[in-house]
C-alpha positions in Angstrom: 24.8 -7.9 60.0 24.6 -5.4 57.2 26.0 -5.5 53.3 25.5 -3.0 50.7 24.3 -3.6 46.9 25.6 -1.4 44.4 25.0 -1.6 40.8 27.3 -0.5 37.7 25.1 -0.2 34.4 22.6 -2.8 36.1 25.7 -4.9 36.8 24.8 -5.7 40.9 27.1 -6.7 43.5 26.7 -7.2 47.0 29.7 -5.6 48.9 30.4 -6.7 52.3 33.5 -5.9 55.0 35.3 -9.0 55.7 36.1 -7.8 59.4 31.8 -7.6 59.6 31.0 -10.6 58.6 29.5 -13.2 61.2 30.3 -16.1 58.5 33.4 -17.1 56.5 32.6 -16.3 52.8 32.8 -19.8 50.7 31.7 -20.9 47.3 28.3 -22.0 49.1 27.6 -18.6 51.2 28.1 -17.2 47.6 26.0 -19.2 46.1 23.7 -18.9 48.6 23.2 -15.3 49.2 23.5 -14.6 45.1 20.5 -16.7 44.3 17.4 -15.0 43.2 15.1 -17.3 45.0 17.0 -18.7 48.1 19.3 -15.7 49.0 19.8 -11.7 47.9 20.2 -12.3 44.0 23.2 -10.6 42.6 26.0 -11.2 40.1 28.9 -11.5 42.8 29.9 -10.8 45.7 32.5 -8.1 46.5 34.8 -8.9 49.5 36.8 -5.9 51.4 39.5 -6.4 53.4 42.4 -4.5 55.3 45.7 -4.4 53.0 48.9 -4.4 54.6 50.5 -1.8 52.3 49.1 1.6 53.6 49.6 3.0 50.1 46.2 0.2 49.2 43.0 1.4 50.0 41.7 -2.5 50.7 42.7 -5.9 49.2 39.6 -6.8 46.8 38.3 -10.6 46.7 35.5 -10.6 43.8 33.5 -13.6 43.8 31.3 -14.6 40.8 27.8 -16.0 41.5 28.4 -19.7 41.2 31.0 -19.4 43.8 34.2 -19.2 41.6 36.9 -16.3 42.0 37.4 -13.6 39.1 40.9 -12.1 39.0 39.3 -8.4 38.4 36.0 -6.9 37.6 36.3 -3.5 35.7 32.3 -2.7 37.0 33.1 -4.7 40.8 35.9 -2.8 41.1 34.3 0.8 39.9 31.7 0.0 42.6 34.4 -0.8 45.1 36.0 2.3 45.1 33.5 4.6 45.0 31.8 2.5 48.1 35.4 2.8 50.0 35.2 7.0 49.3 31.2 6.7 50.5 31.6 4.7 53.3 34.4 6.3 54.9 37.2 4.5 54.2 39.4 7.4 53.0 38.5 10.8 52.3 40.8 11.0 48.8 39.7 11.0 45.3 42.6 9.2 44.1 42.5 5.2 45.4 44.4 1.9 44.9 43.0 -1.6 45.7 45.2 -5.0 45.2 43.0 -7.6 42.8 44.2 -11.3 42.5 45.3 -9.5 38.8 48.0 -6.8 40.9 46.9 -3.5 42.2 44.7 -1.6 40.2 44.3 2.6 40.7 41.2 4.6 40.1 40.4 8.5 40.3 37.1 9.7 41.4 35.2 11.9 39.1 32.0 12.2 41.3 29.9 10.7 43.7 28.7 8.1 41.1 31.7 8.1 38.8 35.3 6.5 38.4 38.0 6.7 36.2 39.9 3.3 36.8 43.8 2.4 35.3 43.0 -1.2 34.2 46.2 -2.0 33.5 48.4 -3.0 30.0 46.2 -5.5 27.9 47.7 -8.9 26.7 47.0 -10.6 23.7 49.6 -13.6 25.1 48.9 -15.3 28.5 48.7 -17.7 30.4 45.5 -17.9 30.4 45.5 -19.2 26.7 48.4 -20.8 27.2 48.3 -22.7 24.0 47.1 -19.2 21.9 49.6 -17.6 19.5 51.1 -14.0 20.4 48.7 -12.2 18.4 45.8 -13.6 20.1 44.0 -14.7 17.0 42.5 -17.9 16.9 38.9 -19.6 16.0 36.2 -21.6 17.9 33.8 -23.9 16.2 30.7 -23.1 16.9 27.5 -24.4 15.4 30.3 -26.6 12.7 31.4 -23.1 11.4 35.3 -21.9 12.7 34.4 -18.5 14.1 37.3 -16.1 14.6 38.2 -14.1 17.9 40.2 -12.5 19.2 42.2 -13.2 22.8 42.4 -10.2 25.2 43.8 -10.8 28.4 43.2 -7.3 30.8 43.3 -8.9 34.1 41.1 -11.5 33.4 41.2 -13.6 30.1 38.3 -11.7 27.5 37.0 -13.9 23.7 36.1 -10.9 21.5 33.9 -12.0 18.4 33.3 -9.7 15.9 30.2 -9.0 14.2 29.0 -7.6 11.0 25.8 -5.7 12.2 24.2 -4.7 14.9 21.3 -7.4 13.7 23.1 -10.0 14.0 24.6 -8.8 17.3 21.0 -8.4 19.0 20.0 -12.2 17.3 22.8 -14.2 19.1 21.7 -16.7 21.4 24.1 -16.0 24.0 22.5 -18.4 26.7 23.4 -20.9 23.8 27.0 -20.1 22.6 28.3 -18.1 25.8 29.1 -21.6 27.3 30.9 -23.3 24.1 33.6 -20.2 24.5 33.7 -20.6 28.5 34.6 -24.3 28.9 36.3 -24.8 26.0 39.4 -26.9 26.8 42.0 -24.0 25.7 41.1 -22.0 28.7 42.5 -23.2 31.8 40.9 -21.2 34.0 37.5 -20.7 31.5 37.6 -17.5 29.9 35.1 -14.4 29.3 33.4 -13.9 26.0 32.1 -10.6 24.2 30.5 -10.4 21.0 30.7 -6.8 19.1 30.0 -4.6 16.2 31.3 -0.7 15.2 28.3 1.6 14.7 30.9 3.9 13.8 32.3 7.6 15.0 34.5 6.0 17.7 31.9 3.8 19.2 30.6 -0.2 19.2 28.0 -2.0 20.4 28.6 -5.3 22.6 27.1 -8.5 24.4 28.9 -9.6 27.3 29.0 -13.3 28.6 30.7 -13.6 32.1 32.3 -16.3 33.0 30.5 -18.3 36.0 27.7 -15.4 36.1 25.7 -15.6 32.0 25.3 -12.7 29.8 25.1 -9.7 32.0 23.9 -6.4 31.1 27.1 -4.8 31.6 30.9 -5.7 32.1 33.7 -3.3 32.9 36.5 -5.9 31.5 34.0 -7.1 28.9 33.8 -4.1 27.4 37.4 -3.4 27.7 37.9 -6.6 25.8 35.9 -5.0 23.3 37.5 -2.2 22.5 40.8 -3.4 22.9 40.1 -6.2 19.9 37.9 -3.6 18.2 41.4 -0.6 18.1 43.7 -3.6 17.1 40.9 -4.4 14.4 41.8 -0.6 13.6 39.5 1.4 15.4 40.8 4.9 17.3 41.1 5.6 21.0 38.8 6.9 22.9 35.9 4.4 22.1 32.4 4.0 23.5 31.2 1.1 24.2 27.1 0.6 24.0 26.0 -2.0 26.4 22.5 -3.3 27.1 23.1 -1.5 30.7 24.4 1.9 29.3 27.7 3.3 28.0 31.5 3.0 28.9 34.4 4.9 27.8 37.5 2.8 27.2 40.6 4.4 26.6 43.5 2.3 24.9 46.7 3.8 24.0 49.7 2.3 22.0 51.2 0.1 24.4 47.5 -1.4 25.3 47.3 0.2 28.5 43.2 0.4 29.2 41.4 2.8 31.0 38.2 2.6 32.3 35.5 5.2 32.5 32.1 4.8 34.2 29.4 5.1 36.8 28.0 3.4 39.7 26.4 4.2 42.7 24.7 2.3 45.9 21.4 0.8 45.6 20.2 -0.4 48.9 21.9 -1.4 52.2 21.0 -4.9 53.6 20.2 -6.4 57.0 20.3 -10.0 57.2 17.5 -11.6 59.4 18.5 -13.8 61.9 16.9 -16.8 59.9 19.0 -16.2 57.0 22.4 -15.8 59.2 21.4 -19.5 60.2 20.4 -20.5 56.7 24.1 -19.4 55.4 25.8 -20.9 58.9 24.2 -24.3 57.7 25.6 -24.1 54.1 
């Protein structure tokens, strides 16, 4: 059985075909085949299957590494398309795949790049279903009441803003990233994303992913950022600097996002015969 991994600004996914598979994908398989040691490594999993709408390219299942379900991936679903134009899916440039957050559109700039509709932010939602409308509220971290601000863009986003890019870089994200995830408020646990503006239309930012860490890179992440950083006052177009490389975010009046980037395939996988049995057993 083969699978594909495919990286966005060091942001890795393995990306399988759901009618391929020889197993049923579960919160163990995932957990399995994402582990560094034991399995593949990755940050998630990206599942492909059939859509019954012929106007949908595929129905997109994105699975974080622990084994939990994200309701979009602005990176997953970047590498997504571009694999559905390499692989032969469909020969157009311009693509649609459904997302547990509704269907999402993208147009293909390149071989290795996307330009993805991520949809109209929120700063009310469900997923903060105690938060005000504005989306401004504080966590207490470390005794002190740090401010944030709530995006929703698919997937619920904390956007902290920071004074420098020192005090950026000397976060302990392994230590505060999972204060903002479980705290009670958020349902479903919410993404975090700490950021600074260096200035001329662009910020820095540190990503924490709920049920993955701090990655490197994160499409929604970064959208979070720059949606808190124009509402903060900041014009559209902005860049966002990432440990993994650069976005472009797009955010016009009504919050609609979109999402600018690259991607491209890193290796296709054959899973030995002892690991099929391995993932069977899980």
């Amino acid at each position: 059985m083969e699978l594909e991994r495919w990286q966005a600004l060091g942001n890795e996914y393995l990306i399988v075909e759901r009618e391929r598979l020889r197993f049923e994908l579960s919160a163990e398989t995932v957990r399995l085949l994402c582990d560094e040691a034991a399995g593949l490594g990755a940050d998630g999993i990206l599942e492909l299957a059939d859509d019954e709408d012929d106007a949908v390219s595929a129905a997109l299942t994105i699975w974080n590494s622990d084994g939990s379900q994200a309701e979009l991936s602005g990176n997953g679903s970047r590498q997504a398309f571009l694999y559905l134009r390499a692989s032969g899916w469909t020969e157009s440039n311009s693509l649609a795949i459904r997302t547990p957050a509704g269907i999402i559109t993208a147009e293909l700039t390149g071989p290795d790049s996307a330009t993805i509709q991520i949809g109209q932010a929120s700063t009310a939602s469900s997923q903060f279903p105690g938060g005000p409308g504005d989306g401004r509220s504080e966590i207490e971290i470390d005794q002190i009441n740090e401010p944030f601000q709530f995006v929703s863009v698919g997937n619920p986003q904390c956007a902290f803003e920071v004074q420098s890019p020192e005090l950026l870089d000397a976060l302990e994200l392994d230590r505060i990233g999972p204060i903002v995830e479980n705290d009670r408020r958020f349902p479903a646990r919410t993404n975090a994303c700490w950021w600074t503006s260096l200035g001329e239309g662009k910020i820095r930012a540190r990503i924490f992913e709920r049920g993955v860490g701090e990655t490197t890179s994160s499409g929604t992440g970064a959208s979070g950022a720059a949606v808190a950083s124009v509402l903060a006052g900041a014009s559209s177009p902005v860049t966002v600097l990432l440990d993994g490389g650069e976005l472009l975010v797009e955010v016009d009046l009504s919050l609609n996002v979109e999402l600018s980037g690259s991607a491209n395939r890193v290796e296709r996988i054959r899973l030995s015969d002892q690991m099929l049995a391995r993932i069977s057993n899980a």
